[in-house]
py3Dmol code that shows the C-alpha trace and the ligand (Angstrom):
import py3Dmol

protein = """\
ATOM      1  CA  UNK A   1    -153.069 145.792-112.855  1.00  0.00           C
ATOM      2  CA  UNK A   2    -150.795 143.515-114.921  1.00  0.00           C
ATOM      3  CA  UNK A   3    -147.224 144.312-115.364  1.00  0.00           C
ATOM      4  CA  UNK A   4    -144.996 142.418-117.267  1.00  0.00           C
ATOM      5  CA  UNK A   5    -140.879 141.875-117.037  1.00  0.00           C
ATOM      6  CA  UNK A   6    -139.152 139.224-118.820  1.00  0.00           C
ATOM      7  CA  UNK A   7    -135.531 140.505-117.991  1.00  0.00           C
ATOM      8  CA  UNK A   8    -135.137 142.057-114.833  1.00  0.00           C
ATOM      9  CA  UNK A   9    -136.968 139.183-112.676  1.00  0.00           C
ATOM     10  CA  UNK A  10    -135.274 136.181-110.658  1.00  0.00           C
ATOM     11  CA  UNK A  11    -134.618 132.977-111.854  1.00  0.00           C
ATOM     12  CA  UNK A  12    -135.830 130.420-109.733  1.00  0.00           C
ATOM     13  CA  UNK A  13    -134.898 127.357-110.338  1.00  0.00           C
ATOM     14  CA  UNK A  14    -134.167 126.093-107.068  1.00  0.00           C
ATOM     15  CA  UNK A  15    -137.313 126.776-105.371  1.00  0.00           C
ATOM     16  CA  UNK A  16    -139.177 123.420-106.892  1.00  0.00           C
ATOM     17  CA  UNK A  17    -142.370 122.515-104.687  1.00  0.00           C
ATOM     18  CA  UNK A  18    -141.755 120.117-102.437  1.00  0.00           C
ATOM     19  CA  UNK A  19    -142.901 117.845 -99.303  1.00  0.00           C
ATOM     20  CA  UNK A  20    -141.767 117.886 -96.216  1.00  0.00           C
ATOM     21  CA  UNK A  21    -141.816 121.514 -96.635  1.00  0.00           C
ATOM     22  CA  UNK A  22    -139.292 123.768 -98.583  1.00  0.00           C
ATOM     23  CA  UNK A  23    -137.437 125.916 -96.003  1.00  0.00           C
ATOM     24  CA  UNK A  24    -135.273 128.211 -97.271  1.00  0.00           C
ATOM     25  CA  UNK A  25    -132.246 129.230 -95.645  1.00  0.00           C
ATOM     26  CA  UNK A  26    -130.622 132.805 -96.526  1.00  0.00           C
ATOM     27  CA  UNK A  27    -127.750 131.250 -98.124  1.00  0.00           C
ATOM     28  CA  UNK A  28    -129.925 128.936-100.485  1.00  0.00           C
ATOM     29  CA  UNK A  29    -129.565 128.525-104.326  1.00  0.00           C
ATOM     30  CA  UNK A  30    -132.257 131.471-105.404  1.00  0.00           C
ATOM     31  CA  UNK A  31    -130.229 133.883-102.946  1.00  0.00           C
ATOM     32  CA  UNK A  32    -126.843 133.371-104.893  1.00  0.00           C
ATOM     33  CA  UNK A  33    -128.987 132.990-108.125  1.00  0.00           C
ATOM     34  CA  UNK A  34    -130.416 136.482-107.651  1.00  0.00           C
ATOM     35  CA  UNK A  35    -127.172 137.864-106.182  1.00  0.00           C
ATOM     36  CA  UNK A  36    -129.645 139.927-104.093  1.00  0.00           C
ATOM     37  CA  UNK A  37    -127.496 142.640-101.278  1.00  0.00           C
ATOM     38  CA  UNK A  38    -129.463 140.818 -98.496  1.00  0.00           C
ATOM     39  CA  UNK A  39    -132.557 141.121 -96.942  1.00  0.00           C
ATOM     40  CA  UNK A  40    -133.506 142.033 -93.466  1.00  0.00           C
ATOM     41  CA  UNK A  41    -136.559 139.732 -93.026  1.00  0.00           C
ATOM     42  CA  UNK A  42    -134.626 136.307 -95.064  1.00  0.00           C
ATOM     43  CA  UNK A  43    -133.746 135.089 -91.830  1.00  0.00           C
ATOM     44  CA  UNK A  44    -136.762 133.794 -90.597  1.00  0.00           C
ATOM     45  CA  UNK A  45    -138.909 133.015 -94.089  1.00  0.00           C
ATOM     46  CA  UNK A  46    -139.596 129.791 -94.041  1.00  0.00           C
ATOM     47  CA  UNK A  47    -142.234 128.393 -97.013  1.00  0.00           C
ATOM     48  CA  UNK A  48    -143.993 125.751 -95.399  1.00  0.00           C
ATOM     49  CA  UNK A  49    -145.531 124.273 -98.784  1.00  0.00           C
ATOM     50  CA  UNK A  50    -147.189 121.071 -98.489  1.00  0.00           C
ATOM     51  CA  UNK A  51    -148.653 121.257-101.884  1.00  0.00           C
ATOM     52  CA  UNK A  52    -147.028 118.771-104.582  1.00  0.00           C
ATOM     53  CA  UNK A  53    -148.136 119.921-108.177  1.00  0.00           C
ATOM     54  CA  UNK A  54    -149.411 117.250-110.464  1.00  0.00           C
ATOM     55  CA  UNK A  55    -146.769 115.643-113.143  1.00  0.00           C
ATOM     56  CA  UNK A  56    -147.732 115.169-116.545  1.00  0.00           C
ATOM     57  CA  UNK A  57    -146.880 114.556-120.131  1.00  0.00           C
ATOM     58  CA  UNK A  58    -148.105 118.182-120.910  1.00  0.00           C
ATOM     59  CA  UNK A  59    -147.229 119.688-117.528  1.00  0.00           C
ATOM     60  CA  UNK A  60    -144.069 120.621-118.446  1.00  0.00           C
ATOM     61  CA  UNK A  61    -144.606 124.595-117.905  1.00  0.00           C
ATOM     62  CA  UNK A  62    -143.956 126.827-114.564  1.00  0.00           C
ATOM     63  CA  UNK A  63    -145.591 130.231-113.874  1.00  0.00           C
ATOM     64  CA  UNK A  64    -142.956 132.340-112.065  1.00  0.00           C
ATOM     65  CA  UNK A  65    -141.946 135.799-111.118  1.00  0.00           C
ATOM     66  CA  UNK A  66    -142.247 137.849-108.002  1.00  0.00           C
ATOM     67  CA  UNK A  67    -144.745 139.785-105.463  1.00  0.00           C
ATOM     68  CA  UNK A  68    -143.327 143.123-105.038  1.00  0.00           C
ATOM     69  CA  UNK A  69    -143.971 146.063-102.528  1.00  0.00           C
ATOM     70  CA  UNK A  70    -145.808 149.366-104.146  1.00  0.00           C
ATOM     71  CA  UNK A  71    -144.787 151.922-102.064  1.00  0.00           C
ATOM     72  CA  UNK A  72    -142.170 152.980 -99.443  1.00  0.00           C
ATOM     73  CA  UNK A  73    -140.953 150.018 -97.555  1.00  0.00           C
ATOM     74  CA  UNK A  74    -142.222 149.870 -94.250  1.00  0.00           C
ATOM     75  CA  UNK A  75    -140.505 150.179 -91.344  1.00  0.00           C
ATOM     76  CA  UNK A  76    -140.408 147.013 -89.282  1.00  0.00           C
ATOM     77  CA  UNK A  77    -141.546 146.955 -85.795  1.00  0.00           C
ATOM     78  CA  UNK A  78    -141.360 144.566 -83.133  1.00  0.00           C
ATOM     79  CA  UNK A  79    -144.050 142.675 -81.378  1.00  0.00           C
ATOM     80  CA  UNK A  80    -144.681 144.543 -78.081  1.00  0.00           C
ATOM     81  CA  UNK A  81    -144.432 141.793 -75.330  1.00  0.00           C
ATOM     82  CA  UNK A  82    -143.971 141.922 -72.065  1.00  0.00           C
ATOM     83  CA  UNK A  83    -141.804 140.107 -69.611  1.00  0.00           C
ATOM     84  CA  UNK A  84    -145.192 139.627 -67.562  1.00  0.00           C
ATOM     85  CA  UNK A  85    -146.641 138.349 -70.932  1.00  0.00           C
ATOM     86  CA  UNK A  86    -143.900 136.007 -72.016  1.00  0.00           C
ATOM     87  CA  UNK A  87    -143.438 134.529 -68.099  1.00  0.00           C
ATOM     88  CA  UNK A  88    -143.041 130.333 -68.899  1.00  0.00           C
ATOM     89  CA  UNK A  89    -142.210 131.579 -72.786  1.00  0.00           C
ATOM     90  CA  UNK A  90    -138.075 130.711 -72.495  1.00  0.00           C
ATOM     91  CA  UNK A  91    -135.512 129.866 -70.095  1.00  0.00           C
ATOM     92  CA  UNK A  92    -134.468 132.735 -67.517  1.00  0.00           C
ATOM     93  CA  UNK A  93    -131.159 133.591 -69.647  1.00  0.00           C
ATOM     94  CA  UNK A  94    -133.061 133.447 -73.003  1.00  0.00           C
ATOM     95  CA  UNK A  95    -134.908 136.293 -74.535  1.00  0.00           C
ATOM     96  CA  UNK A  96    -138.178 135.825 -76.736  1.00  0.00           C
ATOM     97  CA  UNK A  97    -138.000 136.414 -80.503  1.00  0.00           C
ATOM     98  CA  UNK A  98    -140.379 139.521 -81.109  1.00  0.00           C
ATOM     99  CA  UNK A  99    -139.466 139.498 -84.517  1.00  0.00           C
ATOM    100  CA  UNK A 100    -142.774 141.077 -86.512  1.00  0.00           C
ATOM    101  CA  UNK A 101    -143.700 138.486 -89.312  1.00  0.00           C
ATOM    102  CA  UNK A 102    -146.973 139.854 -90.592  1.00  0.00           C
ATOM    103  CA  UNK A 103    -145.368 142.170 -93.391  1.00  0.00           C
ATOM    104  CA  UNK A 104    -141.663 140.894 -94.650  1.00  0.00           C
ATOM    105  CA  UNK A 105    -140.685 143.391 -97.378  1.00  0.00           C
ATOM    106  CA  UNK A 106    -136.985 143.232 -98.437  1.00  0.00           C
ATOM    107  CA  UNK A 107    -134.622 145.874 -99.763  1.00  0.00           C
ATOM    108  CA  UNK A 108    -135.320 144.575-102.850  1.00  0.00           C
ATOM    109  CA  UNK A 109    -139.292 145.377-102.510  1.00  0.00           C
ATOM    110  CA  UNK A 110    -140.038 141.680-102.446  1.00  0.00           C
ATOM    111  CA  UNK A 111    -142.598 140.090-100.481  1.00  0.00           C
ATOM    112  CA  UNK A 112    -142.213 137.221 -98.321  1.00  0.00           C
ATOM    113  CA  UNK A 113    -144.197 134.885 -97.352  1.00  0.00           C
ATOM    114  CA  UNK A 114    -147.549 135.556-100.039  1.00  0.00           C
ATOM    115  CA  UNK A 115    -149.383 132.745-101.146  1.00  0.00           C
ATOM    116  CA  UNK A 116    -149.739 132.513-104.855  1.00  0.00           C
ATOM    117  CA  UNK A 117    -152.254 130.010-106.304  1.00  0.00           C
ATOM    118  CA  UNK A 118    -153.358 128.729-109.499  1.00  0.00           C
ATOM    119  CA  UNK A 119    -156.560 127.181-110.573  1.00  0.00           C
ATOM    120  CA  UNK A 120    -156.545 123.791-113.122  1.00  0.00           C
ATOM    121  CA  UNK A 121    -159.418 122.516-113.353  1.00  0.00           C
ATOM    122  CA  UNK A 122    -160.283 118.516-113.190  1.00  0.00           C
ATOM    123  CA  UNK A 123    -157.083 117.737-110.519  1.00  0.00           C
ATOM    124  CA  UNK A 124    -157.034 115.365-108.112  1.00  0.00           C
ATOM    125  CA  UNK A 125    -155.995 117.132-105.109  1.00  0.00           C
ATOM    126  CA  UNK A 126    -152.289 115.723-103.347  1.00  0.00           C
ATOM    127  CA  UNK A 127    -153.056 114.881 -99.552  1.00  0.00           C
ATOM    128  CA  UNK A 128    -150.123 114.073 -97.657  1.00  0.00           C
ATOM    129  CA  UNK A 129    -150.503 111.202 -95.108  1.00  0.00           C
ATOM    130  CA  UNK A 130    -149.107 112.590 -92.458  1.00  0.00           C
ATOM    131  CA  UNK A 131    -150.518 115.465 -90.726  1.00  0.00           C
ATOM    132  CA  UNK A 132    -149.174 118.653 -90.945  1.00  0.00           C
ATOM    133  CA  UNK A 133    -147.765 120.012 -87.469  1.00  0.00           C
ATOM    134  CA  UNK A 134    -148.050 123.329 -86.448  1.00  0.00           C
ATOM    135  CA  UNK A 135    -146.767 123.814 -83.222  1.00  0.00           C
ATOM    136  CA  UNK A 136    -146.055 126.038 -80.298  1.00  0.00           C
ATOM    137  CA  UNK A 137    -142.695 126.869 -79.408  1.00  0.00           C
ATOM    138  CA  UNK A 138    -141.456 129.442 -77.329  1.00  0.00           C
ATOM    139  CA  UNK A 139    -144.898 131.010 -77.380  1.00  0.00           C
ATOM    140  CA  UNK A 140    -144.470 131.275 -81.344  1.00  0.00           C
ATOM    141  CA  UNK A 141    -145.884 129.698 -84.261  1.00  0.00           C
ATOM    142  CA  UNK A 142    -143.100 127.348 -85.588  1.00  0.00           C
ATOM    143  CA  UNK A 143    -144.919 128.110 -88.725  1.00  0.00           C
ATOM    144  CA  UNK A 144    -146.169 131.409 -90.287  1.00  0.00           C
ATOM    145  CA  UNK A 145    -147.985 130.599 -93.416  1.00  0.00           C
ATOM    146  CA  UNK A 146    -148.961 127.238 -93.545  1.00  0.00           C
ATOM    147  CA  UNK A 147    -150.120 126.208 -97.130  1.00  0.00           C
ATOM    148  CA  UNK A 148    -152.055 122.887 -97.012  1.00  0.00           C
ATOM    149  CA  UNK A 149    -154.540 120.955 -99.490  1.00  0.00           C
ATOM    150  CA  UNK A 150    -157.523 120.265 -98.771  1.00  0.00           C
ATOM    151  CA  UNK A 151    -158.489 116.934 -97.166  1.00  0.00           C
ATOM    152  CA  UNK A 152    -154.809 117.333 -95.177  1.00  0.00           C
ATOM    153  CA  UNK A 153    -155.047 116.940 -91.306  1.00  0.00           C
ATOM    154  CA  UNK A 154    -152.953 119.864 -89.336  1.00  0.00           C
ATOM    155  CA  UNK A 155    -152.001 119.161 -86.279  1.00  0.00           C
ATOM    156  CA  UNK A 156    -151.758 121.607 -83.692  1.00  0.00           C
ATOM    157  CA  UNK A 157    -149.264 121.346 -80.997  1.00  0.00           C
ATOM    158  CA  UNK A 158    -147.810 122.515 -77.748  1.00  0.00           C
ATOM    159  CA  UNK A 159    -143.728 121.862 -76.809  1.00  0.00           C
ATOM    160  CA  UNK A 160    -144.128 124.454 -74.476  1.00  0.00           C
ATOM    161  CA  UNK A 161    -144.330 123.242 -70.638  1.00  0.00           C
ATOM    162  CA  UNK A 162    -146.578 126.640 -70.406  1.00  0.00           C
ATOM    163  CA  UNK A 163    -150.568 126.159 -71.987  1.00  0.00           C
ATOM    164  CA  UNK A 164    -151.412 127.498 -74.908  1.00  0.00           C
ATOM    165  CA  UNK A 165    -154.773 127.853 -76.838  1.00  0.00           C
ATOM    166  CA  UNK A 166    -155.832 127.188 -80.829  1.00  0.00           C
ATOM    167  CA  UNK A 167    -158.452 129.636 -81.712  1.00  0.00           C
ATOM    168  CA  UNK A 168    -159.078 128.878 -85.555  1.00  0.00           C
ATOM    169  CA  UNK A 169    -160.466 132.076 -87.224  1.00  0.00           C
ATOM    170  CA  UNK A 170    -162.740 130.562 -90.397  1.00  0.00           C
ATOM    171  CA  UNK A 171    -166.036 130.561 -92.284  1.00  0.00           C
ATOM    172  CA  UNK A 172    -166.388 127.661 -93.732  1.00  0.00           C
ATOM    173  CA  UNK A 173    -164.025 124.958 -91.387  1.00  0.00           C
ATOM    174  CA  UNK A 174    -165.457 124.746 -87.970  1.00  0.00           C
ATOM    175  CA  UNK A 175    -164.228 127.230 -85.794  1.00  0.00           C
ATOM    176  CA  UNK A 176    -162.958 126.148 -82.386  1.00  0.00           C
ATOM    177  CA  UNK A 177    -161.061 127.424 -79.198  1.00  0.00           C
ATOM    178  CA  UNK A 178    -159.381 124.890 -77.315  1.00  0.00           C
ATOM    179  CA  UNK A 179    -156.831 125.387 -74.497  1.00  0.00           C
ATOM    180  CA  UNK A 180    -153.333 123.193 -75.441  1.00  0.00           C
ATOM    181  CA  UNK A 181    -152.148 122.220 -71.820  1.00  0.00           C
ATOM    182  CA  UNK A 182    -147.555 121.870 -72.028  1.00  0.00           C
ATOM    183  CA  UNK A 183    -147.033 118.673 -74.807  1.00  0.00           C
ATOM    184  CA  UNK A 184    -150.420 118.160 -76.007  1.00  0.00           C
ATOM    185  CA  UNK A 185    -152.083 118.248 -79.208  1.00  0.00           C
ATOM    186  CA  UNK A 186    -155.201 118.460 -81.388  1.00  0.00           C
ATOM    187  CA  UNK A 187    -155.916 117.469 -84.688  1.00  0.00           C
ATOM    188  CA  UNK A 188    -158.448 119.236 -87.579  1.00  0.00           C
ATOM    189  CA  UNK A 189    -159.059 117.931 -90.605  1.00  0.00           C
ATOM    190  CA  UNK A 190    -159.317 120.991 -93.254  1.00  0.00           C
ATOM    191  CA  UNK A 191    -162.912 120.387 -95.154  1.00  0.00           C
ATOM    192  CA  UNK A 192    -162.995 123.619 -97.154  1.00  0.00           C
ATOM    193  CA  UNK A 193    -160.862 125.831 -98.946  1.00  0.00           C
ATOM    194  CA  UNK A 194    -160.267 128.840 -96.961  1.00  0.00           C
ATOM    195  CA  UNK A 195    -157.553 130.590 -94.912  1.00  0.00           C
ATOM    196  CA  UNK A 196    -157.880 130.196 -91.430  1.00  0.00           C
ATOM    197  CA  UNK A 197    -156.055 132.343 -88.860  1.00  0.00           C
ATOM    198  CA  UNK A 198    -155.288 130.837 -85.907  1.00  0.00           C
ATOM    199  CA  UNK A 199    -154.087 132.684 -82.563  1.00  0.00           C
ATOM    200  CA  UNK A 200    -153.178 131.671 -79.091  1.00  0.00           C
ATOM    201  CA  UNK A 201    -155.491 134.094 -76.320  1.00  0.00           C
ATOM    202  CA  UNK A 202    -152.792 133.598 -73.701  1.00  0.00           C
ATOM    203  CA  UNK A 203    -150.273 134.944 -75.776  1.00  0.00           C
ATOM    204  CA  UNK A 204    -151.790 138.376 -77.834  1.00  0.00           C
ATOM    205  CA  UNK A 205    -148.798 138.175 -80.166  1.00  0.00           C
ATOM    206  CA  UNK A 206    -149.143 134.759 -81.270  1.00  0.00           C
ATOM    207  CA  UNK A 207    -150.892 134.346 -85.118  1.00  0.00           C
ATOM    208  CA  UNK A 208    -150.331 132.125 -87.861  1.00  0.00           C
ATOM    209  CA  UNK A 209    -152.183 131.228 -90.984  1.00  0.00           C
ATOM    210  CA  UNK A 210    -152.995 127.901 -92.559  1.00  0.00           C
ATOM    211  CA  UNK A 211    -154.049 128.754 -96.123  1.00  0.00           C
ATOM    212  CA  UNK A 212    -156.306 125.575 -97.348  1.00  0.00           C
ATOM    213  CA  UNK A 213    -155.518 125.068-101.257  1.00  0.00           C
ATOM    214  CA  UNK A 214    -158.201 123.441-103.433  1.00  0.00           C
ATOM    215  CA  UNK A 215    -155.350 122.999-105.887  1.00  0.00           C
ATOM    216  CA  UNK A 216    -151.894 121.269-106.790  1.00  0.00           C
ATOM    217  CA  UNK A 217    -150.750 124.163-108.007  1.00  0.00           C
ATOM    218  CA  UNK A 218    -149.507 127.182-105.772  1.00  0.00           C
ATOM    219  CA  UNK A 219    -146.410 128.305-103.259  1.00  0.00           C
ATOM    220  CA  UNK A 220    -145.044 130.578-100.982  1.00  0.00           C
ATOM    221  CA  UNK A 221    -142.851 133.717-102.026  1.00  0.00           C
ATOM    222  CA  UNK A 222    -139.992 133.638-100.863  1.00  0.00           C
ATOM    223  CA  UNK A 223    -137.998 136.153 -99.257  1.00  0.00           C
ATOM    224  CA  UNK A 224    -137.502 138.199-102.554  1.00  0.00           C
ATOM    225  CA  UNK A 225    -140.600 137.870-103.548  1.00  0.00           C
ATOM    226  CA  UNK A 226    -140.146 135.566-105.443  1.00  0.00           C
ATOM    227  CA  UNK A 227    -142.065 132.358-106.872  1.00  0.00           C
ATOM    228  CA  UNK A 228    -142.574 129.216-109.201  1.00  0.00           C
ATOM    229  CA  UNK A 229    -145.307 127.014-109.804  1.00  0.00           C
ATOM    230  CA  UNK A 230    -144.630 124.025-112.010  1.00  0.00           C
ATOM    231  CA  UNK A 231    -146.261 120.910-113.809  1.00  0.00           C
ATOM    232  CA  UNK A 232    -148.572 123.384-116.106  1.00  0.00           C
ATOM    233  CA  UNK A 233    -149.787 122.328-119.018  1.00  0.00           C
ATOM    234  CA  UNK A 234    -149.710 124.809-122.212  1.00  0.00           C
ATOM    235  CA  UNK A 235    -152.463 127.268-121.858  1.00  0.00           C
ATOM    236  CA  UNK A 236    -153.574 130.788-120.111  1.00  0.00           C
ATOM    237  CA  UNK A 237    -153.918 131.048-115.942  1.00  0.00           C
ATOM    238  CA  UNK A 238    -155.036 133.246-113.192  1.00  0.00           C
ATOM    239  CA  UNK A 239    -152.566 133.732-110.368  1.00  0.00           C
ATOM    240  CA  UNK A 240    -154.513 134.759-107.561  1.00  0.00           C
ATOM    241  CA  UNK A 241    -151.808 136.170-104.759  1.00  0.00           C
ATOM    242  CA  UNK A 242    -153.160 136.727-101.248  1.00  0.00           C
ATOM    243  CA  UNK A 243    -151.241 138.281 -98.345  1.00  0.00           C
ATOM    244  CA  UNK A 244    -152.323 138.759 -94.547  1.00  0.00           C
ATOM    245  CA  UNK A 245    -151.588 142.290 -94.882  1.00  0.00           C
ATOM    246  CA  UNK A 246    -151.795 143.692 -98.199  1.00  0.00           C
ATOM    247  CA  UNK A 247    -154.712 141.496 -99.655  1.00  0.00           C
ATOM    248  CA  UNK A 248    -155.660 140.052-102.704  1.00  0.00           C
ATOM    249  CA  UNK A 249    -154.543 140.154-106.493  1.00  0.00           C
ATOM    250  CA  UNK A 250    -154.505 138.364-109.966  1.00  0.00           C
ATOM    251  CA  UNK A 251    -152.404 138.243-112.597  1.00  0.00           C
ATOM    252  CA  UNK A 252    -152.894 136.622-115.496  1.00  0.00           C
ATOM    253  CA  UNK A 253    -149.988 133.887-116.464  1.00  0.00           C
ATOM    254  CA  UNK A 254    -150.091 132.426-120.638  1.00  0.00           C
ATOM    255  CA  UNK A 255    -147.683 129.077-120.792  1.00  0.00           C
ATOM    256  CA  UNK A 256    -146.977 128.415-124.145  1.00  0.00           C
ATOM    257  CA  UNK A 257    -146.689 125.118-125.874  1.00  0.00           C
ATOM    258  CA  UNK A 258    -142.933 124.934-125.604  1.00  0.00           C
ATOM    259  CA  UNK A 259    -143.748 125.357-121.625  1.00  0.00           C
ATOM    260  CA  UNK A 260    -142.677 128.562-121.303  1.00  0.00           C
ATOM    261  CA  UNK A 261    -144.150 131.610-119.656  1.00  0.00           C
ATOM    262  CA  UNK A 262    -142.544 135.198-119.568  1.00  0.00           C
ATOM    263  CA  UNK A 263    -141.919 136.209-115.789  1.00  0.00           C
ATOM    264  CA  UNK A 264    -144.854 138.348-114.476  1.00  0.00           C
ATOM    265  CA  UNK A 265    -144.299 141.244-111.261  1.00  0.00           C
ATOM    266  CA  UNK A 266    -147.010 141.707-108.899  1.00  0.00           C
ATOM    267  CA  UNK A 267    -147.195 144.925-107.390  1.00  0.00           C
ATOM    268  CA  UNK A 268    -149.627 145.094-103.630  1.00  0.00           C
ATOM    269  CA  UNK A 269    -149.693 147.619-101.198  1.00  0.00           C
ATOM    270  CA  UNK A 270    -151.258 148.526 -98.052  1.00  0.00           C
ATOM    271  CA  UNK A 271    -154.687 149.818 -98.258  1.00  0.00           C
ATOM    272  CA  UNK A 272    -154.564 153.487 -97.320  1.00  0.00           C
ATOM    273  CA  UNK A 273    -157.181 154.171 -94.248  1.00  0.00           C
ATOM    274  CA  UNK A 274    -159.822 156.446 -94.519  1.00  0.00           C
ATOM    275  CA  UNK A 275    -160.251 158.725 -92.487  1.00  0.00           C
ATOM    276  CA  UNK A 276    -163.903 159.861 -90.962  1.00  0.00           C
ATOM    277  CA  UNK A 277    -165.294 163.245 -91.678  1.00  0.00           C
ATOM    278  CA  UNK A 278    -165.775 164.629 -88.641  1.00  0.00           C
ATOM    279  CA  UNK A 279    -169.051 166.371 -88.286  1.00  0.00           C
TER     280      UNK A 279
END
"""
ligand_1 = """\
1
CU
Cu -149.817 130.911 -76.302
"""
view = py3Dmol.view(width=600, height=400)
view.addModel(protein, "pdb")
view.setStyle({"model": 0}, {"cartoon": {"style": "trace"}})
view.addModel(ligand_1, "xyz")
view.setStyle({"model": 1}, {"stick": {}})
view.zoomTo()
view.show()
């Protein structure tokens, strides 16, 4: 499903891909640009984008609009941990952050943290040269979506004087399991496109995603939804969005020659659960 606003959406302009990654504060440009009443969830949306799009003489045009919530907006829990759980987690006056980051859906429907990507074919993929950290603190993910390219290394860390494990959750990258004793690390280099969820056994709260791109050309929403992909060249794309929670999607995305595009809305929602018949 495909629907189309050209006058209603957000203008981005500030939210350029970049590397290191783009972290965006609540008080950034695309917040005062979309003169948005807040959000609960901006606080802690961070887009860790370590994909670089490719500059050209054509690639002048940007696919943007925003991933928004079909549906009543959910109620947000928090992480059930216990103290005997979190024991080593933070110092004896602190408390631990149980703040739920799997489905960020703001007053204004948007949805954070949603990776949208966009094939072109024939590019040479961006690798950075440094790795890509992903660390442990305070038994959390300092990261929650990771978006990486292909041939990147992550590196997985501890700053925790407590251990921690990496259990990568993937198909095609080699899966492993591998205990983090306090201020160690491991390194993986990501051979395949994929998204890989990794989790920490000690700690049953701890996830985080590293979303492998085989392209130049894709982002992380932000906490309105919101999102721009730049350095296309004139022509008709496929958005794919994917979300932990709500899925996949496509919408289709036409740059013209002048290198504009209109803005497009993505609607997702949660999957409604069948029930069994009982017999
Ligand atoms: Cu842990």
């Amino acid at each position: 499903m495909k629907l189309v606003s050209s006058a209603t959406l957000l203008l981005l302009t500030g939210l350029a891909l970049a590397y290191p990654p783009v972290v965006l504060a609540p008080d950034s440009a695309s917040s005062a640009e979309a003169g948005a009443v807040c959000c609960s969830p901006s606080s802690d949306v961070r887009r860790n984008v370590y994909v670089t799009p490719t500059p050209s003489e054509e690639g002048k045009g940007k696919a943007h609009g925003r991933v928004v919530f079909d549906g009543e907006i959910p109620k947000r829990k928090e992480l059930s941990i216990t103290e005997a759980q979190s024991k080593g987690c933070v110092q004896a006056d602190e408390a631990i952050n149980k703040q739920d980051l799997t489905l960020l859906v703001g007053e204004d429907k948007g949805i954070a943290n949603a990776v949208v990507t966009i094939a072109v074919p024939d590019q040479e993929l961006n690798v950075p040269e440094e790795n890509i950290v992903l660390d442990q603190v305070q038994c959390r993910f300092d990261q929650h979506i990771v978006l990486a390219p292909l041939g990147a290394t992550v590196e997985y860390r501890n700053s925790d004087d407590v251990p921690h494990n990496v259990h990568t959750y993937s198909l095609r990258n080699k899966a492993f399991n591998r205990t983090l004793s306090a201020q160690t690390s491991y390194e993986q280099a990501l051979q395949h496109a994929e998204v890989i969820q990794i989790r920490c056994d000690i700690h049953p709260w701890m996830s985080a995603y590293v979303f492998v791109a085989d392209s130049n050309f894709a982002t992380i929403t932000d906490e309105h939804g919101g999102f721009e992909i730049s350095g296309l060249a004139p022509g008709e794309y496929t958005a794919k969005i994917w979300h932990e929670k709500l899925g996949k999607t496509e919408v289709k995305v036409v740059v013209s020659e002048e290198g504009e595009s209109e803005a497009v809305s993505v609607p997702m929602k949660l999957k409604v659960k069948r029930s069994r018949r009982r017999r």
